[in-house]
MIDO-938969 format. One record per residue (C-alpha): x, z negated, y; residue in one letter. Coordinates in steps of 0.2 Angstrom, whole numbers, padded with zeros to 4 digits, always signed. Layout:
N
XZYa ...
END
This chain:
591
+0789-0850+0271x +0780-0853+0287x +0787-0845+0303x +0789-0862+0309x +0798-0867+0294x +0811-0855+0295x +0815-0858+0313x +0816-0876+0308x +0827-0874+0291x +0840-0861+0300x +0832-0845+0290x +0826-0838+0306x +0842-0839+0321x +0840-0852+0334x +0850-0842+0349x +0840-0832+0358x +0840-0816+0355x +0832-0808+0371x +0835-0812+0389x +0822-0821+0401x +0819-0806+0409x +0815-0799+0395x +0802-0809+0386x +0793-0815+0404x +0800-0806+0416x +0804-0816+0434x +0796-0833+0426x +0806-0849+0425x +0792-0857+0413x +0802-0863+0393x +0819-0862+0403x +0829-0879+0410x +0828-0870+0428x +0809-0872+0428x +0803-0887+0442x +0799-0903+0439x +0788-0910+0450x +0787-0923+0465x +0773-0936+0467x +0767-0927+0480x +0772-0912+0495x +0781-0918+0508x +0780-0904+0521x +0764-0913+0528x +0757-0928+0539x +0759-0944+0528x +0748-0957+0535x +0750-0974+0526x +0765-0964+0518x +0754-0954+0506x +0747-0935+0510x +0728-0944+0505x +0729-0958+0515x +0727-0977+0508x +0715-0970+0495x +0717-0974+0478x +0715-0971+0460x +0700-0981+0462x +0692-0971+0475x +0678-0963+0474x +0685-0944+0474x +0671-0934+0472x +0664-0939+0491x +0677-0947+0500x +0689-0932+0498x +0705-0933+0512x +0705-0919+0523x +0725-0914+0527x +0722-0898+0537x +0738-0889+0528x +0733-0875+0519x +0745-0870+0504x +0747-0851+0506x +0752-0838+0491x +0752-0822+0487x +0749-0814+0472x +0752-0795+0465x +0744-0793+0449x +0750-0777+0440x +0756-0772+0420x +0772-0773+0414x +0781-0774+0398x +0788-0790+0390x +0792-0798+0374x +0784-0817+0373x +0788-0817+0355x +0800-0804+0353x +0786-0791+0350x +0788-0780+0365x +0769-0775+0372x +0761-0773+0388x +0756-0789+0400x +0747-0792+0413x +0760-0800+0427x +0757-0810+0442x +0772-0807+0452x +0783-0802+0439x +0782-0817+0429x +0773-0821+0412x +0763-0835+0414x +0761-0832+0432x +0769-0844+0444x +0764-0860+0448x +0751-0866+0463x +0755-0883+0470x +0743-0893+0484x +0742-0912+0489x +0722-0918+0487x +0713-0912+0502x +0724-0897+0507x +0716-0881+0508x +0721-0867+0494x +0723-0850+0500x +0727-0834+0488x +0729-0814+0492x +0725-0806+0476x +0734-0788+0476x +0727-0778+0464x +0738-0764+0460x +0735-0764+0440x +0738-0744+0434x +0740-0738+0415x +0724-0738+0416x +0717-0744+0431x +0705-0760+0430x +0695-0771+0441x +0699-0791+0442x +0694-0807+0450x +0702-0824+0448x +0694-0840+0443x +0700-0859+0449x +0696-0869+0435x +0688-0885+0436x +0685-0885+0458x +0669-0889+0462x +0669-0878+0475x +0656-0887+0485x +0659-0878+0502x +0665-0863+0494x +0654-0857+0479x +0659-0838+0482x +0677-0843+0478x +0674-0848+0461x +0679-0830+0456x +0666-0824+0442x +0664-0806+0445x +0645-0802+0444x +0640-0819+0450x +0648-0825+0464x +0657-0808+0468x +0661-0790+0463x +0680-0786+0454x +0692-0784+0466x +0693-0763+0465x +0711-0756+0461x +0722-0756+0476x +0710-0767+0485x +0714-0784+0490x +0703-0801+0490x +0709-0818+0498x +0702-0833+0491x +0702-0849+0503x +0696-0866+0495x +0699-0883+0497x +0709-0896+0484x +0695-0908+0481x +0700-0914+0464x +0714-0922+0459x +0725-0917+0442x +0730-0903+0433x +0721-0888+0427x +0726-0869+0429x +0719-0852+0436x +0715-0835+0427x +0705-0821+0428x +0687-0820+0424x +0684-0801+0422x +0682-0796+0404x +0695-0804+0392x +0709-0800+0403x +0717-0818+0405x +0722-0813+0387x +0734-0801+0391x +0742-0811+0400x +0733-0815+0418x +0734-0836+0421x +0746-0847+0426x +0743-0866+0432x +0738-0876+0446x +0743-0894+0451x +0733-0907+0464x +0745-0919+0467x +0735-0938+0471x +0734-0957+0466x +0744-0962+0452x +0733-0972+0437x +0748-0974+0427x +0766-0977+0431x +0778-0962+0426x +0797-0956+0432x +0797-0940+0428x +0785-0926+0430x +0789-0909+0420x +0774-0901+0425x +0762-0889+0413x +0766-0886+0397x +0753-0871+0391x +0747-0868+0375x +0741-0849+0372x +0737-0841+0357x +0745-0823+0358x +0739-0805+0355x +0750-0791+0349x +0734-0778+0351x +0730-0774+0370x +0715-0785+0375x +0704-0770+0380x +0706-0763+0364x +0702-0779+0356x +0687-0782+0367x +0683-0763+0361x +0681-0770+0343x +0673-0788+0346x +0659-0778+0354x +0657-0764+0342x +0650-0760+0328x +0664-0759+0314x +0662-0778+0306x +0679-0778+0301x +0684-0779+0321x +0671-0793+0325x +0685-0805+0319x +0700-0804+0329x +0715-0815+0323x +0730-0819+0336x +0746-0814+0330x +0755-0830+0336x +0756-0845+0347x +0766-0849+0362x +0774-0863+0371x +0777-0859+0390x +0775-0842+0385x +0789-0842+0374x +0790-0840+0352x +0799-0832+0341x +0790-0820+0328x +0795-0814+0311x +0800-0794+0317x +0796-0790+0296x +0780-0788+0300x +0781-0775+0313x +0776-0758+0305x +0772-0748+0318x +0789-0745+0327x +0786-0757+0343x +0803-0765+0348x +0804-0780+0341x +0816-0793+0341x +0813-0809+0330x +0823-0824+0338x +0816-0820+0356x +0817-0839+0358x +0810-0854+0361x +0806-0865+0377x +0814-0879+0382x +0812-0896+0390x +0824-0910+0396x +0819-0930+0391x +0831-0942+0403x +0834-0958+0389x +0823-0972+0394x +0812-0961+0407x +0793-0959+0407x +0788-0940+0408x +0774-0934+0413x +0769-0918+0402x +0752-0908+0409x +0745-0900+0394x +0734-0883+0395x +0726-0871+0382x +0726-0856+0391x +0722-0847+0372x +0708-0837+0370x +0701-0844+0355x +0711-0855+0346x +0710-0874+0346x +0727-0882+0347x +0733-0899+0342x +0749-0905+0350x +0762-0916+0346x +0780-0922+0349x +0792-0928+0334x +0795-0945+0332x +0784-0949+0351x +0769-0957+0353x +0759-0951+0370x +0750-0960+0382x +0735-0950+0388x +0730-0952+0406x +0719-0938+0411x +0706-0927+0402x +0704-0910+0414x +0700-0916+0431x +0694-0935+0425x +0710-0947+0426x +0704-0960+0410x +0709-0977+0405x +0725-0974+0397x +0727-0975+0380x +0740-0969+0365x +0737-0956+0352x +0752-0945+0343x +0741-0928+0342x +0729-0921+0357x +0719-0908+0353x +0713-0898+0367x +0699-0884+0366x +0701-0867+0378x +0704-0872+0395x +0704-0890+0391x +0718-0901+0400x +0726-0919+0394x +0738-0925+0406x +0751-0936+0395x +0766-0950+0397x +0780-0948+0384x +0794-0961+0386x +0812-0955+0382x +0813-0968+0367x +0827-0960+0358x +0848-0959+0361x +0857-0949+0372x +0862-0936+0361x +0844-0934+0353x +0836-0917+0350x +0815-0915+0345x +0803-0903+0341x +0787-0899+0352x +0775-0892+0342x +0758-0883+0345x +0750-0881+0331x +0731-0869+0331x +0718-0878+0318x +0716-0864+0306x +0700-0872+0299x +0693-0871+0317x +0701-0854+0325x +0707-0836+0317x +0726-0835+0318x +0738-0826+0305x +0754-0837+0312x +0747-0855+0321x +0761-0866+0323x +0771-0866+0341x +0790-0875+0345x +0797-0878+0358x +0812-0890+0359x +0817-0905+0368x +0834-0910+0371x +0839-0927+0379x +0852-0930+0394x +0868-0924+0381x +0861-0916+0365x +0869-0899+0367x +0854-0885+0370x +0863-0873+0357x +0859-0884+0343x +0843-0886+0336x +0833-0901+0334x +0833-0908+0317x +0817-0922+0318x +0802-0923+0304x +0784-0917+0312x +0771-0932+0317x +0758-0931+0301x +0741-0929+0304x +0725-0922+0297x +0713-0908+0301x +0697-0912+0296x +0692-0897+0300x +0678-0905+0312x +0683-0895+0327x +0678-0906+0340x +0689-0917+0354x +0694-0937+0353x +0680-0948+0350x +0671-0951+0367x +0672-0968+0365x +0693-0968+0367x +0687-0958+0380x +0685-0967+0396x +0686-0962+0416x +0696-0972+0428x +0682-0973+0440x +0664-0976+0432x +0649-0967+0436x +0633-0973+0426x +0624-0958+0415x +0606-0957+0423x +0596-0963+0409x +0581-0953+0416x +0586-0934+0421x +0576-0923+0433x +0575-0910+0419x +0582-0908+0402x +0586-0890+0395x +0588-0889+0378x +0600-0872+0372x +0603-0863+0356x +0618-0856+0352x +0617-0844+0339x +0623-0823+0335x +0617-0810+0327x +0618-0790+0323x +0605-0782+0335x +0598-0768+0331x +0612-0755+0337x +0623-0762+0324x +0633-0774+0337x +0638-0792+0335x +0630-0803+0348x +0632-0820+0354x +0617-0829+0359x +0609-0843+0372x +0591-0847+0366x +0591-0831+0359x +0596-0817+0374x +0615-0812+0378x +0621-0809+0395x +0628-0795+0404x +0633-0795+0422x +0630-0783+0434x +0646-0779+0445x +0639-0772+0460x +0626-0786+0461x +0632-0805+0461x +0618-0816+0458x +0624-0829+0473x +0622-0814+0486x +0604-0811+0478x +0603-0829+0480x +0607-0831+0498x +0596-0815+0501x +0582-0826+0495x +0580-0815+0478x +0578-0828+0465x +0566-0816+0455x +0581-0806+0446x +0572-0789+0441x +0585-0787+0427x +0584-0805+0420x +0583-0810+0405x +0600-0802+0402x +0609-0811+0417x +0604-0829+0408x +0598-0839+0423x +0591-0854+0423x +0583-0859+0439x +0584-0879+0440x +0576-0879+0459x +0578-0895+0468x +0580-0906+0453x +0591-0921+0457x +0597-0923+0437x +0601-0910+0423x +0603-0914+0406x +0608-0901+0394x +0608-0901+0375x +0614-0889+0367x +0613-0888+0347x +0626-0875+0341x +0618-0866+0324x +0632-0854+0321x +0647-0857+0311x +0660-0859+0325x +0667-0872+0336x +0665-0867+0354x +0674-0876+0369x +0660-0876+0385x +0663-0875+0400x +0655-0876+0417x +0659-0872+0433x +0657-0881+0450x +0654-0898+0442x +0664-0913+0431x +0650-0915+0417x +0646-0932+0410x +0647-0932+0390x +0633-0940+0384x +0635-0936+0366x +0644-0925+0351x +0644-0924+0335x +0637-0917+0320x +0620-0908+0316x +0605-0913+0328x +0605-0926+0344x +0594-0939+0340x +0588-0939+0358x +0594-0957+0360x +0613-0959+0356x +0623-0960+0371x +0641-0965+0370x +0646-0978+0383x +0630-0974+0395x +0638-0985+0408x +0653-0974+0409x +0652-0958+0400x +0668-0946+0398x +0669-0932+0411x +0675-0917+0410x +0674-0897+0413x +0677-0891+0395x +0670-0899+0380x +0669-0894+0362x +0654-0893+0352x +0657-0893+0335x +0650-0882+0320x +0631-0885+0315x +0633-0897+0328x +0629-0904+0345x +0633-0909+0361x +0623-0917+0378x +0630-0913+0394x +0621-0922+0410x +0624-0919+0428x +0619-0919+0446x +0613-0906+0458x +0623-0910+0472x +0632-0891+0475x +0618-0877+0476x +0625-0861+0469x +0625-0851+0453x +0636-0859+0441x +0640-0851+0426x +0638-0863+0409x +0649-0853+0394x +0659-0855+0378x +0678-0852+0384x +0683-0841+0368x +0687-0826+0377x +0676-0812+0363x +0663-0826+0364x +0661-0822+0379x +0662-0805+0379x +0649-0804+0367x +0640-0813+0379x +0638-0834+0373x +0636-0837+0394x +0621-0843+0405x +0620-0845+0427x +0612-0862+0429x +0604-0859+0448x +0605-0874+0460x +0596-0876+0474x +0591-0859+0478x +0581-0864+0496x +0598-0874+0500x +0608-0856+0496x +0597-0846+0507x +0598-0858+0523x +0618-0857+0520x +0630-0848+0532x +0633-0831+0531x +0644-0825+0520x +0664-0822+0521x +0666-0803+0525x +0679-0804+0513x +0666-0805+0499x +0654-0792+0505x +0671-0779+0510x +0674-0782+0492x +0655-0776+0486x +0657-0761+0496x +0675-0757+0491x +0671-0758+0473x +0655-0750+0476x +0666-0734+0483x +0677-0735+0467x +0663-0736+0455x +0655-0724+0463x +0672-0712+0462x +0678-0717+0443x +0666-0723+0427x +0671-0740+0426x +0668-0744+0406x +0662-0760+0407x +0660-0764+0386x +0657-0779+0388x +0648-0797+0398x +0659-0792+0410x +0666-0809+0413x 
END
């Protein structure tokens, strides 16, 4: 009987077991004390009664973005702790004492600032934080790829990222130095703008995460060696909001472990619409999500709001968002499952099915739900909804005649050291810590003396990129690419055509987007950001067996830019002083 099976039937006890504290320390996330969520701050200028002004849902938000002047200010001290997500007691990687790290919260146009602390010890590591989906068009050395935009933040060191709100939506923040974010280092992030769909309710981020007993350093240690055995690294469980129970039987090794850690929980008000903001903050599996006896209204892809439309199952790819409307269709005293559910024919997972529960206005929070799973199949085709369902709020035509095209092989191999490798048009990458490539960039080096193993592809002045990628090894791979929202031209099985494009008046967009097994996908976008933006599969030992390229825009416009932040230079040298002091073991990519 499946874990989720026992929970469901009564075999497994439904009272938790293990406090808060104890399974994610200060957080609020899985509990009915976490926040919902207004339609927008209120602490700010309102002018036409809205922080964005009379702009709408149909604006044009990628250049007429509101400027509020109200910068959002956290702070963030990232250090190790103990906690128990499951039950299975390990050491995670905290962002002010919580597991997932706590929420960051901005109106459209406000300005985002964050302190990192870095005070991480047992042992020591370097960091950087990444913003998912921002453009970062003013910003670029923000983006928080160490190596590329800028050098780890060096223990004990600090680094304060400034940026501004420019999309709109939900998405989430985590680090980008090795495969840390998978012990633990994320949390979300919410833009609050013009509503496309009418809702009462909004719950926030409901995160998706496959979960990983090991310690990620030491998984990384095997994904990149040479024992085959370790190339394949399955998750030990998945989470809800950071929160599951796990089957304690299994434990061999003498770590604490508590069974019934339990679940997180939601609240439905009868006859409410609820907005739920879905993230897979996983490192490799592919979840499909569902609620019992609920059908969803999608109204958001990543940063894109979409025409909405109803489905009973998203599946959402590493670092993929879906923003969805559930109404509260049931009684009163109604109890239902949430349920997360990794696709085992597309990810590695020895236990892939997630609860949480939702209980209405007055169902009683110690009982458990008793509602029959939504059916559906898993075709095993490991790709997102069909583009064509797929359609943005605000159309942009797909330029039928790009600047460039670069077409890109993924593929891996065994080198001849014996290691596992993951491969862009046949080379792997590897960063170089004490040298980002935006610096080089803005010194005018464009040459690259260690290429090809930083991967960059120089686009120049070119107006339009295309990119197809045809994927020949036997996995999935969610891709994502930084400072732009790409079009989606095509997906789908074996070879493009080089003529298919799906709705070429008003291609999907998005940051993340799957391409399948043996298949392809086509990407297009425009060159209006110049910096080095890096173009990877988000499966975090993909990764760091280095499936990643830089895509190098505008490098003239670069160099002419202003000087840059003393921040992002005091952190070259500070990590240039500890590297110099301590061997950092760099394994891996490095990002």
């Amino acid at each position: 009987m499946s874990l989720a099976s026992q929970i469901v039937s009564g075999a497994l006890a439904f009272t938790a077991a293990l406090t808060q504290q104890a399974t994610n320390g200060l957080s609020l996330w899985g509990t009915f004390d976490a926040p919902e969520f207004p339609a927008f701050m209120i602490n700010n200028p309102l002018p036409d009664g809205f922080p964005w002004g009379s702009r709408t849902s149909d604006t044009d938000y990628y250049h007429d973005v509101p400027t509020t002047n109200v910068v959002r200010t956290y702070t963030f001290n990232i250090a190790r702790g103990k906690a128990a997500p499951d039950g299975f007691q390990k050491n995670v990687l905290l962002i002010n004492g919580q597991f997932p790290g706590p929420v960051i919260e901005a109106n459209w146009g406000d300005t985002i600032e964050v302190t990192l602390n870095n005070h991480i010890t047992g042992p020591e590591e370097g960091t950087a934080l990444h913003w998912h989906g921002f453009l970062q068009r003013a910003t670029p050395w923000f983006d928080g790829v160490p190596s590329v935009q800028q050098c780890p933040v060096a223990p004990g060191a600090s680094f304060t990222y400034r940026f501004k709100a420019e999309l709109y939506g939900t998405t989430w923040y985590h680090s980008h130095y090795s495969s840390q974010y998978a012990g633990g280092l994320f949390g979300p992030l919410i833009v609050h703008g013009p509503k496309n769909y009418a809702y009462d309710i909004d719950l926030g981020p409901v995160m998706l995460s496959d979960w990983f007993h090991k310690e990620y350093f030491q998984i990384v240690k095997e994904v990149t060696g040479t024992i085959p055995t370790g190339w394949l690294p399955y998750s030990d469980n998945n989470l809800i909001n950071g929160k599951m129970d796990f089957n304690c039987s299994l434990v061999t090794d003498g770590t604490p472990c508590v069974s019934n850690a339990g679940l997180a929980k939601f609240r439905f008000r009868t006859g409410k619409k609820h907005r739920l903001r879905l993230i897979n903050a996983g490192a490799e599996g592919l979840q499909h999500f569902s609620i019992d006896g609920h059908e969803m209204t999608v109204i958001a892809n990543d940063f894109v709001q979409v025409k909405p439309y109803k489905t009973r199952v998203v599946t959402l790819g590493i670092g993929q968002r879906t923003d969805v409307v559930v109404e509260a269709i049931g009684k009163p005293t109604d109890a239902y499952w949430m349920r997360a559910n990794i696709s085992v024919p597309c990810s590695l997972t020895v236990q892939p099915n997630a609860l949480a529960a939702i209980y209405y206005d007055k169902a009683d929070p110690r009982v458990k739900p008793n509602s029959t799973a939504t059916p559906y199949s898993d075709d095993g085709r490991c790709g997102n909804d069909d583009l064509a369902k797929t359609v943005p709020s605000y159309p942009i035509r797909a330029d039928p005649h790009p600047s460039v095209v670069q077409n890109i092989v993924i593929d891996l191999k065994v080198n001849a050291t014996g290691h596992l490798i993951w491969l862009m048009n046949g080379q792997t990458f590897r960063g170089n810590f004490n040298h980002p490539l935006l610096e080089l960039a803005h010194e005018g080096n464009t040459s690259y003396p260690y290429n090809p193993e930083w991967n960059v592809y120089d686009f120049g002045s070119n107006e339009t990129v295309r990119v197809v990628v045809n994927n020949k090894s036997p996995a999935s791979h969610p891709m994502h690419l930084h400072g732009h929202s790409m079009q989606v031209l095509h997906e789908g099985e074996g070879v493009w055509d080089g003529t298919s494009i799906t709705n070429v008046n008003n291609p999907q967009r998005r940051d993340v987007q799957m391409v399948r097994t043996g298949g392809h996908l086509v990407i297009q976008y425009t060159t209006d950001n110049p910096g080095v933006w890096p173009f990877h599969c988000h499966i975090a030992w993909h990764l760091s067996s280095g499936l990643y390229v830089n895509f190098l825009e505008h490098p003239d416009a670069i160099a002419k830019r202003e000087q840059i932040p003393g921040v992002v230079r005091q952190t070259c040298d500070a990590w240039s002083a500890y590297s110099n002091r301590e061997v950092v073991d760099q394994i891996d990519s490095g990002v």
